[in-house]
ChimeraX commands (.cxc) that place a marker at each C-alpha (Angstrom):
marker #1 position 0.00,0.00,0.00 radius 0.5
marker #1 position 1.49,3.48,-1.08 radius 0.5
marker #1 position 1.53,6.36,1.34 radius 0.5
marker #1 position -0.27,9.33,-0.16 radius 0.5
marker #1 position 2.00,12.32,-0.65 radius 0.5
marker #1 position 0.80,14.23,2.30 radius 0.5
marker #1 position 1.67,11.54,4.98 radius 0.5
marker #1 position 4.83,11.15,3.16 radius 0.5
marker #1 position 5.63,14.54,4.04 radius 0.5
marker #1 position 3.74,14.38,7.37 radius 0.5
marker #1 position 5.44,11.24,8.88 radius 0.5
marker #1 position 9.59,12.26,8.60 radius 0.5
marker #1 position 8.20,15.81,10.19 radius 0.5
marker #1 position 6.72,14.68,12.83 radius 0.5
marker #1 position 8.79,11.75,13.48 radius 0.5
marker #1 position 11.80,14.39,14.16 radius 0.5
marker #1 position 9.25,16.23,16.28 radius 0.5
marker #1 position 9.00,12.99,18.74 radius 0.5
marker #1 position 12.16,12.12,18.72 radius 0.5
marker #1 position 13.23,15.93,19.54 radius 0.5
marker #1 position 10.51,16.66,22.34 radius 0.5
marker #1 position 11.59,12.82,23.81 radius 0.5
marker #1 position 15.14,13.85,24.35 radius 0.5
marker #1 position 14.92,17.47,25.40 radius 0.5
marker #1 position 11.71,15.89,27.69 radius 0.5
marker #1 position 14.36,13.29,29.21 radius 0.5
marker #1 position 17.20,16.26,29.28 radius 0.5
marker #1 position 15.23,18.61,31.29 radius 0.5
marker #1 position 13.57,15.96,33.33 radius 0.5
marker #1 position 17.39,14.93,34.69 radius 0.5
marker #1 position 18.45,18.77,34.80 radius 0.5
marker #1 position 14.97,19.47,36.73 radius 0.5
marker #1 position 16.20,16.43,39.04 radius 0.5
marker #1 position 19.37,17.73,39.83 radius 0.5
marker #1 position 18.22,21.59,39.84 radius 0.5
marker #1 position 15.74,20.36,42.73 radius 0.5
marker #1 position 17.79,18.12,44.89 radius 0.5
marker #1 position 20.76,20.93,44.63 radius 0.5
marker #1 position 17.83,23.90,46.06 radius 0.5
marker #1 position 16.39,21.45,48.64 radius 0.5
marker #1 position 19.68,20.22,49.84 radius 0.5
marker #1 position 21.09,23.62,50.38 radius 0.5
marker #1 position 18.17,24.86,52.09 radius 0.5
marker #1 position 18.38,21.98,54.73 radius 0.5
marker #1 position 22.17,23.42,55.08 radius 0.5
marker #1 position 21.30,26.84,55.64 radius 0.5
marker #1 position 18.61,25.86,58.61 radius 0.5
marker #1 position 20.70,22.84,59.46 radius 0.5
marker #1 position 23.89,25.16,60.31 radius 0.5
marker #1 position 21.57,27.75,62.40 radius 0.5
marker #1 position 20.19,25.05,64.62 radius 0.5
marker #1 position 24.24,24.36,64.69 radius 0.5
marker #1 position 25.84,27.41,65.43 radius 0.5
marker #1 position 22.64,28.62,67.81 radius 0.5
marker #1 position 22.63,29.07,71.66 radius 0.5
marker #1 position 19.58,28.63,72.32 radius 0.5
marker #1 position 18.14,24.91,72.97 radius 0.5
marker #1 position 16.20,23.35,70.63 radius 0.5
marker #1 position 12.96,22.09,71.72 radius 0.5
marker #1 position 9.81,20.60,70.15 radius 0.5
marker #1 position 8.50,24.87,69.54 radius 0.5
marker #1 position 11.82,25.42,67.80 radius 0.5
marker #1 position 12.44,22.03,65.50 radius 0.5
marker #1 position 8.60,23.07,64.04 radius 0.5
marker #1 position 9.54,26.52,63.11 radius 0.5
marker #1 position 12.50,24.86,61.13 radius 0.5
marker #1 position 10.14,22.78,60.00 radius 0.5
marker #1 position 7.75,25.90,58.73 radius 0.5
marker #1 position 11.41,27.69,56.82 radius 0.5
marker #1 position 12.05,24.27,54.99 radius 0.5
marker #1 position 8.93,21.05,54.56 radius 0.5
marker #1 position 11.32,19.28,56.76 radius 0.5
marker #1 position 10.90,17.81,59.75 radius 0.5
marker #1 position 13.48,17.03,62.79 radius 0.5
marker #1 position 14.20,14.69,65.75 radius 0.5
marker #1 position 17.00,15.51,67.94 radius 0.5
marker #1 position 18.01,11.97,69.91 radius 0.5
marker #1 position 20.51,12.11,72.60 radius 0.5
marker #1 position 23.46,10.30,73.24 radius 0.5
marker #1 position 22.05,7.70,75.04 radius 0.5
marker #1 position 19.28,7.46,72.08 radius 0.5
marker #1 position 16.32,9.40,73.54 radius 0.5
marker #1 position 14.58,11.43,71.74 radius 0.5
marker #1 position 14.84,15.13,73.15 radius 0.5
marker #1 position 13.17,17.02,70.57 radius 0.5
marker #1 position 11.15,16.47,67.45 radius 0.5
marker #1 position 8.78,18.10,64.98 radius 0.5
marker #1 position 6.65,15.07,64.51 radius 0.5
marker #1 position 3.72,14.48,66.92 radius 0.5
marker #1 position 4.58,10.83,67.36 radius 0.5
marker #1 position 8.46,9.76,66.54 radius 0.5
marker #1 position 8.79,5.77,66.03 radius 0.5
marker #1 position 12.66,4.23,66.04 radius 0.5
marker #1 position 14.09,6.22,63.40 radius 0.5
marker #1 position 16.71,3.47,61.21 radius 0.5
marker #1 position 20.43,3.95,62.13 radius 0.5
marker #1 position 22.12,6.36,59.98 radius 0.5
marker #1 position 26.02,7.34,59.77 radius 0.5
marker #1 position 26.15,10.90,61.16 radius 0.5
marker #1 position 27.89,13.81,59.43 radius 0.5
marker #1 position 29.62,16.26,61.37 radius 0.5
marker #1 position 30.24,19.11,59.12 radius 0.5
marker #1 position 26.83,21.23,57.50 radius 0.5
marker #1 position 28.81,21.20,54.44 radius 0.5
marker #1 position 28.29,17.36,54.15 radius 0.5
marker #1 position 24.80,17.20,54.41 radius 0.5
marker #1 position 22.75,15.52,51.44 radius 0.5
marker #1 position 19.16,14.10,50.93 radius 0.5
marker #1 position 19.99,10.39,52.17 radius 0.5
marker #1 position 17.85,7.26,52.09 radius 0.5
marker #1 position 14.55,6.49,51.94 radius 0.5
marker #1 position 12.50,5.79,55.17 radius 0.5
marker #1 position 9.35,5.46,55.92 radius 0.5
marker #1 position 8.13,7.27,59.36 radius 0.5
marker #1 position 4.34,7.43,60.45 radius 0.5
marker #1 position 3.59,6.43,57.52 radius 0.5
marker #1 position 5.41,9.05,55.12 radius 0.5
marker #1 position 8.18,8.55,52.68 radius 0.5
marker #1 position 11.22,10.81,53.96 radius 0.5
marker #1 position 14.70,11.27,52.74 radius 0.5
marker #1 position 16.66,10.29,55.57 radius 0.5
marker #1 position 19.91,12.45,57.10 radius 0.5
marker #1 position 21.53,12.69,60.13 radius 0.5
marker #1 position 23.67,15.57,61.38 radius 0.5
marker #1 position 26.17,15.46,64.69 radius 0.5
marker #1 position 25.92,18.37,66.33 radius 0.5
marker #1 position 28.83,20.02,68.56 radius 0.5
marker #1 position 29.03,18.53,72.18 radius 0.5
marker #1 position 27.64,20.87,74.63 radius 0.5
marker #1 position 27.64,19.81,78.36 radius 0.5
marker #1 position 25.78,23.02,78.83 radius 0.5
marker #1 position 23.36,22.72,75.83 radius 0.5
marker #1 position 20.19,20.80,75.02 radius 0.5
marker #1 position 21.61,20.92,71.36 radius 0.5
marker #1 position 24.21,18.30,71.65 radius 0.5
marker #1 position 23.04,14.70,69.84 radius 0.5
marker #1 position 22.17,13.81,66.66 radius 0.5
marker #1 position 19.65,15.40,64.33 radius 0.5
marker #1 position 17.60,13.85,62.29 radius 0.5
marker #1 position 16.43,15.18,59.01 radius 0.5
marker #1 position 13.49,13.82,57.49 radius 0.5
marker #1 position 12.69,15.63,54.05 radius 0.5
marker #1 position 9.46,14.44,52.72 radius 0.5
marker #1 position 9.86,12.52,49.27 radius 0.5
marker #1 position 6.36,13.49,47.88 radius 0.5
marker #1 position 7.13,17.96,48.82 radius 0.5
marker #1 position 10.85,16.73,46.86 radius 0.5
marker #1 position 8.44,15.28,43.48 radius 0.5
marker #1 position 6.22,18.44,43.98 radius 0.5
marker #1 position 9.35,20.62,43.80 radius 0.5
marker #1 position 10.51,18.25,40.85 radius 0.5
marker #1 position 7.10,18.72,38.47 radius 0.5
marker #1 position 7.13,22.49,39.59 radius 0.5
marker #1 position 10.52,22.75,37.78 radius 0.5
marker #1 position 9.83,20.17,34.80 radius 0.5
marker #1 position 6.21,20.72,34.15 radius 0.5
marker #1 position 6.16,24.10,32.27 radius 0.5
marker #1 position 8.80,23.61,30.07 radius 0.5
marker #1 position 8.09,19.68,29.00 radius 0.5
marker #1 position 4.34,21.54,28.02 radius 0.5
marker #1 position 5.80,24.40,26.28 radius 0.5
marker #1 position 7.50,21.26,23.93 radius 0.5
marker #1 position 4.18,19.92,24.20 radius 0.5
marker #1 position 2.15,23.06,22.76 radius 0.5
marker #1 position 5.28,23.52,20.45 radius 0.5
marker #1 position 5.07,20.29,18.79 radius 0.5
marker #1 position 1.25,20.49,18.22 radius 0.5
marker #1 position 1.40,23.77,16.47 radius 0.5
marker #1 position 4.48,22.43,14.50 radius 0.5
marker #1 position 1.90,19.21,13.71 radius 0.5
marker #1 position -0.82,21.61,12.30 radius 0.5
marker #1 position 1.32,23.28,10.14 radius 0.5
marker #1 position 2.93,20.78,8.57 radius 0.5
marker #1 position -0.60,19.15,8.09 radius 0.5
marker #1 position -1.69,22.08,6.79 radius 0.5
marker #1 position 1.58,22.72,4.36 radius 0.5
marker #1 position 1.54,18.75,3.32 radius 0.5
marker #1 position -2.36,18.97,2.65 radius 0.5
marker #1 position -1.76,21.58,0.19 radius 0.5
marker #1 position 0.91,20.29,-1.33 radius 0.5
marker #1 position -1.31,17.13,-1.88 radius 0.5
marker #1 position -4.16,18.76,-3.48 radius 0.5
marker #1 position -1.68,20.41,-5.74 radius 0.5
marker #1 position 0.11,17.51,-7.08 radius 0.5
marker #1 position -3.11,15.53,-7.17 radius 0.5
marker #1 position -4.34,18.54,-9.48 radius 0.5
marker #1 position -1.04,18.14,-11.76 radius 0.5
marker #1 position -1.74,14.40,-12.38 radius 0.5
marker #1 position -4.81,14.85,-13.02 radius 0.5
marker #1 position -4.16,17.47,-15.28 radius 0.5
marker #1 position -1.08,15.47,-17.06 radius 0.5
marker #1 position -3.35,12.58,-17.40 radius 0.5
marker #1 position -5.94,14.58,-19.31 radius 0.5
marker #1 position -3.49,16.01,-21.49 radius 0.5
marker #1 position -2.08,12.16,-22.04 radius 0.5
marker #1 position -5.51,11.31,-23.21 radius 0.5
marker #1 position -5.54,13.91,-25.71 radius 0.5
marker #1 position -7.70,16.63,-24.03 radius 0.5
marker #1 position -5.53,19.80,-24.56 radius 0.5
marker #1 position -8.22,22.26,-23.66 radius 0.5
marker #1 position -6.75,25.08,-21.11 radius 0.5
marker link #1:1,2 radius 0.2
marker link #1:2,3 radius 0.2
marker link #1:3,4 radius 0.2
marker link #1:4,5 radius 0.2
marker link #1:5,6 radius 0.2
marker link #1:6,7 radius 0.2
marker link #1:7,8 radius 0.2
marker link #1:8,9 radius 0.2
marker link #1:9,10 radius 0.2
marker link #1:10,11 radius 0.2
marker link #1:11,12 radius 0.2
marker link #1:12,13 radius 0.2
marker link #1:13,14 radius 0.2
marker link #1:14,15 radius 0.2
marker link #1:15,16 radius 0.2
marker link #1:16,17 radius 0.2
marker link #1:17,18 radius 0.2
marker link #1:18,19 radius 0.2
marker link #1:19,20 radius 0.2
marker link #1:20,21 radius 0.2
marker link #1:21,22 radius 0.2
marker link #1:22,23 radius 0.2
marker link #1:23,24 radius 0.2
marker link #1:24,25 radius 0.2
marker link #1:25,26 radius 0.2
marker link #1:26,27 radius 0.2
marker link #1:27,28 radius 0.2
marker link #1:28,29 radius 0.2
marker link #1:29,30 radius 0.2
marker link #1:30,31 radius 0.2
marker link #1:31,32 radius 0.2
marker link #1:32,33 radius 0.2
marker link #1:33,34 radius 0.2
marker link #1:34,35 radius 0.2
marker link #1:35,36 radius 0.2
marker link #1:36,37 radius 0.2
marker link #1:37,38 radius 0.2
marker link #1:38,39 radius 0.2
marker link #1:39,40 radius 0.2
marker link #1:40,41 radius 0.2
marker link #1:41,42 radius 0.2
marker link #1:42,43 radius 0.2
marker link #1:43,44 radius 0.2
marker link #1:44,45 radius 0.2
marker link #1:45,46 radius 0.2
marker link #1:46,47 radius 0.2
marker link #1:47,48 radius 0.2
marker link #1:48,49 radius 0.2
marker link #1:49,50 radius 0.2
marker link #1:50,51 radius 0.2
marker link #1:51,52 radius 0.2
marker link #1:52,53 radius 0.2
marker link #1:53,54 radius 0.2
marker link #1:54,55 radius 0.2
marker link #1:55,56 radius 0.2
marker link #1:56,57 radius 0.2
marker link #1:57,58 radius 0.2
marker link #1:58,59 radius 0.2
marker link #1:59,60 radius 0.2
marker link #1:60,61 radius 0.2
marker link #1:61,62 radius 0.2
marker link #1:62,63 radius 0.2
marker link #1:63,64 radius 0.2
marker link #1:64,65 radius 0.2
marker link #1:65,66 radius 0.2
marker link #1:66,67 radius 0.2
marker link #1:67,68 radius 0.2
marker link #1:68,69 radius 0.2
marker link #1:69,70 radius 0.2
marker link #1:70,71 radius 0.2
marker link #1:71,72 radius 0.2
marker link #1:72,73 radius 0.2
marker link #1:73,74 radius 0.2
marker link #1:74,75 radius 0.2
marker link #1:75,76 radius 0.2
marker link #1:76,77 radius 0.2
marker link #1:77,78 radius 0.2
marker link #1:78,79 radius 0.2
marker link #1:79,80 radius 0.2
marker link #1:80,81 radius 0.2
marker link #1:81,82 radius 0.2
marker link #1:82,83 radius 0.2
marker link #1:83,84 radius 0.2
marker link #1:84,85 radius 0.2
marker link #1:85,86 radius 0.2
marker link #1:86,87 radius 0.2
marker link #1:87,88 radius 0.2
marker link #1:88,89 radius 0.2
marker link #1:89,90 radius 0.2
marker link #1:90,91 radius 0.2
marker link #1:91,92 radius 0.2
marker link #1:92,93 radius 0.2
marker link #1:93,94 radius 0.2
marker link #1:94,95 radius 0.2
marker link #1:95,96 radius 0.2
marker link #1:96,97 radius 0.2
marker link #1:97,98 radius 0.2
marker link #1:98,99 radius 0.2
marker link #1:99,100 radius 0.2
marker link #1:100,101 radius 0.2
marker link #1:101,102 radius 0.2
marker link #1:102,103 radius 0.2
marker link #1:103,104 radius 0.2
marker link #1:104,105 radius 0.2
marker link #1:105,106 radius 0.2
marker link #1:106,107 radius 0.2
marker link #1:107,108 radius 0.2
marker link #1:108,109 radius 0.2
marker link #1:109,110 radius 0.2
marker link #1:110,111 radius 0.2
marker link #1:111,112 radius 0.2
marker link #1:112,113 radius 0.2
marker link #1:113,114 radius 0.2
marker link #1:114,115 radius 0.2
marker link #1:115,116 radius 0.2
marker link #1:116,117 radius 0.2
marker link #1:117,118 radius 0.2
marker link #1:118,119 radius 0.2
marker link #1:119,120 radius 0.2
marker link #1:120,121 radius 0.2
marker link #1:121,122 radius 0.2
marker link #1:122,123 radius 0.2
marker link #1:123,124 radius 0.2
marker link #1:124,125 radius 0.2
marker link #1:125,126 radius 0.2
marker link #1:126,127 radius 0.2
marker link #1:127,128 radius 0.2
marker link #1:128,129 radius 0.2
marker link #1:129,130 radius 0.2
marker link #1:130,131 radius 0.2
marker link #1:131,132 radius 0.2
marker link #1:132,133 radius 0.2
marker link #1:133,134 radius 0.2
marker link #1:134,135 radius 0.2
marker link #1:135,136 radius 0.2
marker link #1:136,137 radius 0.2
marker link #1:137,138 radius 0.2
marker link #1:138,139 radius 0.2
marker link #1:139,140 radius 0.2
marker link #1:140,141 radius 0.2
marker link #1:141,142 radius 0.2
marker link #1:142,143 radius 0.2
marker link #1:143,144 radius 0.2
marker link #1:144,145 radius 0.2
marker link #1:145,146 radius 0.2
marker link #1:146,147 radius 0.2
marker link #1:147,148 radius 0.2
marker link #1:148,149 radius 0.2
marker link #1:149,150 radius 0.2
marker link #1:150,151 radius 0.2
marker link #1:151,152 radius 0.2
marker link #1:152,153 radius 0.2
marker link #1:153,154 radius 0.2
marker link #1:154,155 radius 0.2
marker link #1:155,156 radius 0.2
marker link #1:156,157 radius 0.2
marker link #1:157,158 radius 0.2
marker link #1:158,159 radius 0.2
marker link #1:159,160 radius 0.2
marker link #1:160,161 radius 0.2
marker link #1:161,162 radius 0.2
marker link #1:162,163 radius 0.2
marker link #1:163,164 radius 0.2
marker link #1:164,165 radius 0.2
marker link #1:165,166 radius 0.2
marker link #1:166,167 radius 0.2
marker link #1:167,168 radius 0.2
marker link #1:168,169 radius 0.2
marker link #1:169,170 radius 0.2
marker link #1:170,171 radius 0.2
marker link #1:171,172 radius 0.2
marker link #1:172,173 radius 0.2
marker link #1:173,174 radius 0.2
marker link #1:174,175 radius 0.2
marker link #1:175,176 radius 0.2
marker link #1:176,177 radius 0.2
marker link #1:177,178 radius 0.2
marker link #1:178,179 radius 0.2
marker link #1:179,180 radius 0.2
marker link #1:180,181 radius 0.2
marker link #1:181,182 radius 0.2
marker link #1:182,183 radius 0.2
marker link #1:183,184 radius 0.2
marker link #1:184,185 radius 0.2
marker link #1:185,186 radius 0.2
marker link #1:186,187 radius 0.2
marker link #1:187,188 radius 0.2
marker link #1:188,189 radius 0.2
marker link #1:189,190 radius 0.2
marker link #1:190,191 radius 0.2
marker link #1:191,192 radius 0.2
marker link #1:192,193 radius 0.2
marker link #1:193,194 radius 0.2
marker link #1:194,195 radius 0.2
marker link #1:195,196 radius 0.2
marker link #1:196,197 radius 0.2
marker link #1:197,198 radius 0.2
marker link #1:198,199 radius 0.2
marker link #1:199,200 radius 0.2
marker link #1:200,201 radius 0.2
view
């Protein structure tokens, strides 16, 4: 079966349109990704080194302002493994974690599931203080589905801008390969006429 002259023009056209919104989509969806985890992880450093270098203790009031500044949420355990502060309303045993000791260090870890919420999972060792309620380990518990709303906030617009893009390059290459159709349908026509001896204008 022969393709009529329009979809023969139609098909290559969009065919490059696919394969070019597919890989810019697939670009921008890993450059969204990394765009969002660099923002979200340097946000938890910035409140991560106040609750550091601060003098005042941190208690279940303070961890839930942090919580406000950043969608995460924070348990402070003690040495001996007791929780002394937390954002959460009810804190089950958080999974062991290796601490890091410097703000600089601190990245969305692991996946865990608390109260039954998907979190990435970091811990933080905060200076010994005899004389401070701040000394322990923090917990940092960034919520995995505030990280995918982040994620489609950043990819979203510009995956339907290639969206809307393609679709208007679609209709006019419909449009141009329609025309171009009727016009070549019109020459054979025309040339068969003329083959059958009808030479009338």
């Amino acid at each position: 079966m022969r393709w009529s002259i329009r979809n023969q023009i139609l098909s290559p056209l969009l065919a490059v349109a696919i394969v070019s919104l597919t890989a810019v989509g697939a670009i921008n969806a890993v450059l969204s990704e990394h765009r969002t985890r660099d923002q979200v992880e340097v946000q938890l450093r910035q409140v991560i080194g106040v609750l550091s270098s601060s003098t005042f203790p941190l208690t279940n009031t303070v961890l839930r302002q942090m919580r406000d500044l950043s969608g995460a949420e924070f348990v402070l355990v003690d040495a001996a493994g007791t929780v002394a502060a937390t954002s959460l309303s009810d804190v089950a045993p958080l999974p062991a974690a290796k601490a890091v000791s410097r703000v600089e260090e601190v990245q969305l870890g692991p996946s865990s599931l608390v109260e039954g919420r998907w979190y990435f999972h970091t811990t933080v060792q905060l200076p010994a203080d005899p004389h401070s309620s701040r000394a322990g380990v923090l917990h940092v518990l960034f919520p995995q589905d505030e990280y995918r709303r982040a994620w489609r906030q950043a990819f979203v617009p510009a995956f339907a801008v290639g969206v809307v893009t393609m679709s208007i390059l679609a209709a006019v290459a419909w449009a141009v390969a329609s025309r171009m159709s009727r016009t070549i349908t019109r020459l054979r026509e025309e040339a068969l006429r003329v083959a059958e001896g009808d030479f009338r204008p």
